[in-house]
C-alpha positions as CSV (number, residue, x, y, z in Angstrom):
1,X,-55.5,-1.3,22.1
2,X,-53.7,-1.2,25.4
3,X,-50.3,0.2,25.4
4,X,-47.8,-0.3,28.2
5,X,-47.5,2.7,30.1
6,X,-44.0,4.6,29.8
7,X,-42.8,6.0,33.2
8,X,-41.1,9.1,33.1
9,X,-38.5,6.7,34.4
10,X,-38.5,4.4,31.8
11,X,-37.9,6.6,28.7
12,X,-34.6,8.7,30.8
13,X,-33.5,5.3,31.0
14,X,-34.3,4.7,27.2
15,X,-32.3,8.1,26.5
16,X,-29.3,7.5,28.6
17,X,-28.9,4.1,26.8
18,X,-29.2,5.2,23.6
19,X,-26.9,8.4,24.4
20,X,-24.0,6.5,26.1
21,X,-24.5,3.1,24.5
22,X,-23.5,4.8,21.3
23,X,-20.7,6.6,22.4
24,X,-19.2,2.8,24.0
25,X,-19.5,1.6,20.3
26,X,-17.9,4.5,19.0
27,X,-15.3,4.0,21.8
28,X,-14.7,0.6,21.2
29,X,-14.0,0.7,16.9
30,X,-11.6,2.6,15.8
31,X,-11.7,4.8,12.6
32,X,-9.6,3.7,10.0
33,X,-7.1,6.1,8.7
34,X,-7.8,6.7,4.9
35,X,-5.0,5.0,3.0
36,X,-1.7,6.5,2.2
37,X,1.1,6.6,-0.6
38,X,3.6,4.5,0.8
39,X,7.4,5.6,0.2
40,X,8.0,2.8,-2.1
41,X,5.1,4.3,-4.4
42,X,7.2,7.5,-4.9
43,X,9.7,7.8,-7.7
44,X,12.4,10.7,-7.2
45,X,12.5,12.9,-10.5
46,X,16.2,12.3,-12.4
47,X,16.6,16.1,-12.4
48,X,16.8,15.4,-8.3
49,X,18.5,12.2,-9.3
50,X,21.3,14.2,-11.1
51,X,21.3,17.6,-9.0
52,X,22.0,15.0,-5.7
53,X,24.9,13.5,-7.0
54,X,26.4,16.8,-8.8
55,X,25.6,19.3,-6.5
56,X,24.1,18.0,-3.3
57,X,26.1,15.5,-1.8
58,X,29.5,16.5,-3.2
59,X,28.6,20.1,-1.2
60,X,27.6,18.1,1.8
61,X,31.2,16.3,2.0
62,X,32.6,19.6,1.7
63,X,30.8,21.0,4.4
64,X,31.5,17.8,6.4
65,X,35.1,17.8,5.4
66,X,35.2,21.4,6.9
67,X,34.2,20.5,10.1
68,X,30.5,21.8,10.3
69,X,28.7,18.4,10.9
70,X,30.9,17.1,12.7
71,X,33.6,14.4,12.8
72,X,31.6,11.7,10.6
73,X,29.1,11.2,7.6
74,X,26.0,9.9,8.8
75,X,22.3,10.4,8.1
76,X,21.7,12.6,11.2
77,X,25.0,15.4,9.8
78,X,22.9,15.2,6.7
79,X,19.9,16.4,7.6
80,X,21.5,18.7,9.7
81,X,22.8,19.9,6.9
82,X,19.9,20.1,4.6
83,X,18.3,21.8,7.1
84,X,20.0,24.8,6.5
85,X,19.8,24.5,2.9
86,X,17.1,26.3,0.4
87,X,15.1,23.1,-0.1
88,X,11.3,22.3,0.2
89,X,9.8,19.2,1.9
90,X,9.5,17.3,-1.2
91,X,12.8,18.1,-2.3
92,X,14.6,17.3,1.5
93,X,12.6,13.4,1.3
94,X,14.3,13.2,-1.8
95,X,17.8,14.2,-1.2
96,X,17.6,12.0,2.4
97,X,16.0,8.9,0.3
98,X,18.8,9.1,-2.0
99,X,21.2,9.5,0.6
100,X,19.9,6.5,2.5
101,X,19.9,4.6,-0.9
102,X,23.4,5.4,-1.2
103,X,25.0,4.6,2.1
């Protein structure tokens, strides 16, 4: 059998093709993110429900009323204000979804 002969030429060729070739595929598609809850998929407890609207927000209008936000309710004096409350991440996208909700 008679083989073509491979230059040393030939296969760094072959190499270099195969090496950057691969990476320009790579390059050129994306990987898709793996898929998400969306916001509308996550329900607010009622205990959150209730503490917002007996505890929460009637404190934040205080605070606001007393000068500490600022002159006027609005979703940035809020989260300024939760900020500096004792409340986890979970709970903060709660409060600020019912807040949103709300106004």
């Amino acid at each position: 059998m008679n083989r073509p002969k491979t230059t040393p030429t030939g296969i760094l060729a072959a190499a270099c093709l195969a090496l950057f070739g691969g990476a320009i595929v790579q390059a050129e598609m994306p990987a898709v993110p793996p898929p998400s809850i969306g916001t509308e998929e996550l329900t607010i407890p009622k205990a959150m429900i209730r503490a917002y609207l007996s505890q929460v927000h009637p404190s934040y209008l205080r605070w606001l009323a007393n000068g500490d936000g600022g002159a006027e309710d609005s979703l940035a004096a809020f989260e300024l204000y939760l900020s500096m409350q004792p409340v986890n991440r979970f709970e903060t996208w709660c409060y600020t979804q019912l807040y949103i909700r709300s106004h």
